[in-house]
Steps between C-alpha positions, in 0.01 A plus 500: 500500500385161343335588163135380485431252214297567190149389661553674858549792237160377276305489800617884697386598134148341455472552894551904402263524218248303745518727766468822289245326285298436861578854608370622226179354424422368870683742711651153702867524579588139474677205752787274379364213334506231685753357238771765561839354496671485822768735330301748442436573890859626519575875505603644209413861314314513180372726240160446345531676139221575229523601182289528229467265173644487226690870550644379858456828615499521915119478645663483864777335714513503837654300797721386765916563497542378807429116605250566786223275460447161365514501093164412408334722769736804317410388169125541572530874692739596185216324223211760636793787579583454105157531396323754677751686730794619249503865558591514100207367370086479569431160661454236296130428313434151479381486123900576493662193581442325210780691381728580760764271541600350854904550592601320847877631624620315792786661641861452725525712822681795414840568557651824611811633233712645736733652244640840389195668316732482186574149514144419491472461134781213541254315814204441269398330195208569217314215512588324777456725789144723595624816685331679820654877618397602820606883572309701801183419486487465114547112362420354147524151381539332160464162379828323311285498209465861452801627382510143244167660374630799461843493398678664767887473581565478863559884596128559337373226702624656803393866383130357414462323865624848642195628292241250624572583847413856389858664523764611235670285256834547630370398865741213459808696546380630821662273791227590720241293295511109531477302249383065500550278190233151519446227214170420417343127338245669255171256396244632242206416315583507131154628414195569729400171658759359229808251597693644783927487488781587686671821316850491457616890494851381424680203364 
């Protein structure tokens, strides 16, 4: 996947905050702009995360692993998903978001690890890869910046996804449960409606 530049990445990012700010106070689910970058047609997952300012706790995060519709038109669905659909939190009040911070994750299609379970551990790497099991009908996803944020070595990254998707932390060591590693190019806004950058998770 060709990495977007640093303003495609500004612009899914004010585009987001738009569209949620619209939602919001208008209840209008926003078009493109009519300035969209051509790039930003292609198909390609993304996350929309939000998290509150300054403690950077999670407000919401929600939104496509899998590249099956055109980036922006994702990037909008995932915006009002994040805000008001989260099943963690109570929607979004707009007197909120002038202190929730705007995250933007644009992701790689996922790749299957077709590995021994044990060998798993060897197939991934903290901060680099975002990880997706799939096991029955049970699945869980989490960004590559999770286990960065919270200082997990690679078996606890795989233990915590097995957790997301709702199953037991050793899940991983069960052959019958699939696992998918993906990168992810990360843009944020510094501070609400502040200076947006492309995070480096890793050097």
């Amino acid at each position: 996947m060709e990495l977007l530049t640093l303003k495609e990445g500004k612009f899914l990012v004010k585009l987001a905050r738009k569209t949620i700010e619209d939602y919001l106070n208008f209840g209008i689910k926003i078009d493109p702009p009519e300035n969209t970058p051509s790039r930003l047609f292609e198909e390609r997952g993304v996350f929309v995360t939000l998290k509150r300012y300054p403690s950077m706790e999670l407000r919401g995060c929600i939104g496509y692993p899998e590249p099956v519709m055109p980036l922006v038109f994702a990037t909008i669905d995932a915006a009002i998903s994040a805000a008001i659909r989260d099943p963690r939190f109570y929607p979004v009040r707009p007197e909120e978001l002038r202190d929730i911070l705007v995250e933007v994750t644009v992701l790689t299609p996922p790749e299957p690890l077709n590995v021994p379970p044990e060998r798993l551990p060897e197939e991934i790497k903290v901060g680099r890869d975002g990880l997706i099991v799939r096991c029955g009908l049970a699945s869980g996803l989490l960004l590559p910046q999770v286990p960065v944020e919270w200082g997990w070595s690679e078996e606890e990254f795989l233990s915590q996804t097995c957790v997301k998707a709702g199953l037991s932390p050793n899940c991983w060591l069960d052959p019958r449960c699939q696992f998918y590693r993906f990168q992810g190019q990360i843009f944020t806004e510094v501070e609400p409606f502040g200076e947006i950058v492309e995070e480096k998770i890793i050097e």
